[in-house]
C-alpha positions in Angstrom: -61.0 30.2 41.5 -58.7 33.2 41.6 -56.5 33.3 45.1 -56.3 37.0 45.6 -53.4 36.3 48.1 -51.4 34.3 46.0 -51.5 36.5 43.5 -50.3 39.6 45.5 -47.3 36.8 47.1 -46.0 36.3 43.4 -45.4 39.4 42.6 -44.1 40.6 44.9 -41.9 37.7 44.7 -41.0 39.2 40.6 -41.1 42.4 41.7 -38.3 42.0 44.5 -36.3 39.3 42.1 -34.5 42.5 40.1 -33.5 44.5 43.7 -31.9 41.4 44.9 -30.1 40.5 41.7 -28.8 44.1 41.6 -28.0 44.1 45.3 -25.3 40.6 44.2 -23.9 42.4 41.4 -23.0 45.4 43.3 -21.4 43.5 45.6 -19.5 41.6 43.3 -18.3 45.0 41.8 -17.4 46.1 45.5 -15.2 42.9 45.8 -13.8 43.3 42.5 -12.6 46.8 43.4 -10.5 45.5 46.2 -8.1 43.8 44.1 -7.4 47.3 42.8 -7.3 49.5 46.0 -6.6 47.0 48.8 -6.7 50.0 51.7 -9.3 52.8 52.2 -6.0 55.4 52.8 -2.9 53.9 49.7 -0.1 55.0 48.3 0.4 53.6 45.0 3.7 53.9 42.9 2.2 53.9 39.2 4.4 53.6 35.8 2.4 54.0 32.2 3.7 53.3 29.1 2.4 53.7 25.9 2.8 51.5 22.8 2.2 51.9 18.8 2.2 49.2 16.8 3.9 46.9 19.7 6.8 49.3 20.0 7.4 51.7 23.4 7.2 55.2 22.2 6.8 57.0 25.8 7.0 56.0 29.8 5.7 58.3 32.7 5.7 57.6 36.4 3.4 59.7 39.2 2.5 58.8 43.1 -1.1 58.4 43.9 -2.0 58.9 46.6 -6.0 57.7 47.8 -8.5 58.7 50.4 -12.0 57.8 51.4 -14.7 59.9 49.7 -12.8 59.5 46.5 -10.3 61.7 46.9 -6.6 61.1 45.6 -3.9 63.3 44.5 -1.3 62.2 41.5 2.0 63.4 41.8 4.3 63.5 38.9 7.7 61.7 39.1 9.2 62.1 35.7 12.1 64.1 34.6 10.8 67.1 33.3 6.8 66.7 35.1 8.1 66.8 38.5 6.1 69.2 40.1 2.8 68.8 38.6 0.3 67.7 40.4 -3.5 66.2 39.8 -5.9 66.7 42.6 -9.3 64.7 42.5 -12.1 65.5 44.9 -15.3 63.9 44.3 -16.2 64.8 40.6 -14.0 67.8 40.8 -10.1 67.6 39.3 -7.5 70.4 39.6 -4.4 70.2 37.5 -1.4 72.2 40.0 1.8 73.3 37.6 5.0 74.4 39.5 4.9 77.8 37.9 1.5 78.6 38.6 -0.2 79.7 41.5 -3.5 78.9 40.5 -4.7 75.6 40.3 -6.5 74.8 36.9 -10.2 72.8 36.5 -9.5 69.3 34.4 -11.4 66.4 33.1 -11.5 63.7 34.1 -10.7 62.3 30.2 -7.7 64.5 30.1 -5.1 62.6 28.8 -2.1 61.9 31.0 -0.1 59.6 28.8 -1.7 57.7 25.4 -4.8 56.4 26.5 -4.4 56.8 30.1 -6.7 59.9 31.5 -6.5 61.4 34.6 -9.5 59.7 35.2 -8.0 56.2 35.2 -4.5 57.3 37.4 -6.5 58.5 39.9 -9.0 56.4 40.5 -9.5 53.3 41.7 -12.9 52.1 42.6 -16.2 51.0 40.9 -18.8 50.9 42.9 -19.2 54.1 44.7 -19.9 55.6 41.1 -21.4 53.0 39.4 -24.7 50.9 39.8 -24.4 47.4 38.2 -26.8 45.1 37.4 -25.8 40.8 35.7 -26.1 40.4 32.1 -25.3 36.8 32.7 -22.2 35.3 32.0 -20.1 34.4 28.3 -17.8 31.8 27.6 -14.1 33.2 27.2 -11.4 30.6 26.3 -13.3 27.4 27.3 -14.1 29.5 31.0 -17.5 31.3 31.6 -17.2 34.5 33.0 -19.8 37.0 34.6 -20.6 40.3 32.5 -22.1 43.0 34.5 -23.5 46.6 33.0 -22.3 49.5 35.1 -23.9 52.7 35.1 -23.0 55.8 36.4 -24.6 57.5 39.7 -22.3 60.4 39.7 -21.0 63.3 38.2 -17.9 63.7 36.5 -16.9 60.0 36.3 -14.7 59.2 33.1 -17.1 56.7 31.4 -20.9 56.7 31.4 -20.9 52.8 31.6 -18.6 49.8 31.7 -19.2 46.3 30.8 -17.6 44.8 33.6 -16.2 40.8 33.0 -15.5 39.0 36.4 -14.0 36.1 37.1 -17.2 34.2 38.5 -16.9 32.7 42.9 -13.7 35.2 43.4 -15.1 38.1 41.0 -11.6 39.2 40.4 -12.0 41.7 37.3 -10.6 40.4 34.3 -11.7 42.9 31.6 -14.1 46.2 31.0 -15.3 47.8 28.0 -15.1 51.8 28.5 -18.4 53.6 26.9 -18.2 57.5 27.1 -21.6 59.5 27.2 -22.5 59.0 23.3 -22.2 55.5 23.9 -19.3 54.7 21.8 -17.1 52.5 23.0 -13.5 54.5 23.8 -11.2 51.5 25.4 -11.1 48.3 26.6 -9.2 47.2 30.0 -7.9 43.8 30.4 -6.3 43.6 34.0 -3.6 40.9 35.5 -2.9 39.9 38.5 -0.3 38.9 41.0 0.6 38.2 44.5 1.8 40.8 46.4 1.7 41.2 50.5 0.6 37.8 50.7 -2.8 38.3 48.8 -3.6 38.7 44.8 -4.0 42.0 43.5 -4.5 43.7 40.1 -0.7 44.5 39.5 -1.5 45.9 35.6 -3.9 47.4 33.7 -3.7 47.4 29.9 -6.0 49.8 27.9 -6.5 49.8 24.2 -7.7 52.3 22.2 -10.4 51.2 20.7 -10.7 53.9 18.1 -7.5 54.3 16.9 -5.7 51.2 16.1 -2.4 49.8 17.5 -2.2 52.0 20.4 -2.1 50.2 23.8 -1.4 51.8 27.0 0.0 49.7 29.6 -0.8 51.2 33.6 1.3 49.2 35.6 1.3 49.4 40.0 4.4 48.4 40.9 4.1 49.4 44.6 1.3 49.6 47.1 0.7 50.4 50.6 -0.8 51.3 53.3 -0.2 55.7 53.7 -2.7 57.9 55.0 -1.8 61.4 53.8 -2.5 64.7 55.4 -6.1 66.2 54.7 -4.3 69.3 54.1 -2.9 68.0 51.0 -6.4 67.7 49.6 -6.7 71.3 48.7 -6.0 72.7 45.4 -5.5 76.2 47.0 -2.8 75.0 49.0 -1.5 72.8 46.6 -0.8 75.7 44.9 0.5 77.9 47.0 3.1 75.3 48.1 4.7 74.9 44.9 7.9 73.0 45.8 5.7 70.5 48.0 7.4 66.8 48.5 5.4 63.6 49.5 7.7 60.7 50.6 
C-alpha cells in the first residue's frame, strides 16, 4: 500500500541532501581561504616573478594591503613603479599613476606581471565570491584529494569558476584550475605552504599559463601581518589627489 507520509519524508530527505552538501563545501572553501588571508584587516609584503622556459626574465614587488568587504589597495614597490597604486573595492578596481590626477577604471585581468592580474595581487579570498559545490575527490600521487566546482556570485571577479583541489580533514588548498567566462581554461595555481607565526599558511602561489607554454609566474608572500589601514585610503579620489602618499 502506498504510505503517503513516507513518501513526502524521502524526499524531502533528497531534496535537502544537495543544500547540505553545498553548505560542507562552502565551508571547506571558507577554511581554505584562511591559509591565504589569516586576518580580516593584513598587510601582505608580495614579490612576483615571472619565468620562460625555467629562466627569470622579470621580478616586481607591491604592498597589499586588505579590508573586510573585499577591499584592498596594492601599492607598488619597484624601482621605477613606485607610486602606482591599485585600488579594489568590491567589483570595482582603479589603477592611481603618480602623474595623474585622475584615477583610471581596470580589470580585474589586467596583467600586473606575466600571468599575475590585478585580480590575483589583490585578492585573497574564495568564498565571499564564489559558491562551491563537491565533485568528489581524485587520486593525486598515491593521496585522494577533494575537487570542488566554484562558481561565481559576483560581479567583476577574475575567473568565472575554479576547480578548487583541497587537501581532504585540513582543506588546505593545494591547487585550482582558473576558467574565464568562455570557459577556457586560462591558468592553473598550485600553492605551498609553510609555517609562519606559529601556524601553516600559503607562503607561494605558482600560476601557469595554460595557454601559452613555458610561462610560469611565481606569486610569492613573504610577509604577513596583522595592519588595519585607514578607511580613508580606500578612495580612489583621494588616492589621487595625494600623489606622493607613503604607507609604512
Amino acid at each position: 500500500m502506498f504510505n503517503f507520509k513516507i513518501f513526502i519524508i524521502s524526499l524531502f530527505a533528497i531534496l535537502s541532501q544537495p543544500a547540505q552538501a553545498d553548505q560542507t563545501a562552502n565551508e571547506w572553501v571558507e577554511v581554505a581561504d584562511s591559509y591565504r588571508q589569516t586576518n580580516d584587516n593584513m598587510k601582505v609584503s608580495t614579490r612576483v616573478r615571472l619565468f620562460k622556459k625555467g629562466v627569470q626574465t622579470k621580478e616586481k614587488l607591491y604592498q597589499v594591503f586588505i579590508k573586510p568587504g573585499r577591499q584592498s589597495l596594492v601599492l607598488f614597490q619597484s624601482s621605477g613603479e613606485k607610486g602606482q597604486k591599485v585600488l579594489m573595492m568590491a567589483d570595482k578596481f582603479w589603477m592611481i599613476m603618480p602623474k595623474s590626477r585622475r584615477p583610471i577604471r581596470i580589470t580585474p585581468m589586467q596583467k600586473l606581471l606575466g600571468e599575475a592580474s590585478t585580480g590575483d595581487i589583490a585578492t585573497m579570498s574564495w568564498h565571499e565570491d564564489y559558491d562551491a559545490v563537491s565533485e568528489g575527490q581524485k587520486e593525486s600521487n598515491g593521496i585522494m584529494l577533494d575537487v570542488l566546482k566554484l562558481t561565481a556570485i559576483t560581479k567583476g571577479v577574475s575567473y568565472k569558476s575554479i576547480r578548487l583541489t583541497l587537501q581532504p580533514e585540513t582543506h588546505k588548498p593545494v591547487m585550482a584550475e582558473l576558467y574565464v567566462s568562455s570557459g577556457k581554461l586560462a591558468k592553473t595555481a598550485n600553492f605551498e605552504t609553510g609555517l609562519r607565526d606559529g601556524r601553516e599558511q600559503v607562503t607561494k602561489m605558482i600560476l601557469t599559463d595554460a595557454i601559452q607554454k613555458g610561462r610560469v609566474t611565481e606569486v610569492e608572500y613573504q610577509s604577513s601581518e596583522a595592519y588595519s589601514l585607514s578607511a580613508k585610503y580606500y578612495n580612489p579620489q583621494y588616492l589621487a589627489k595625494n600623489r606622493k602618499l607613503k604607507v609604512k
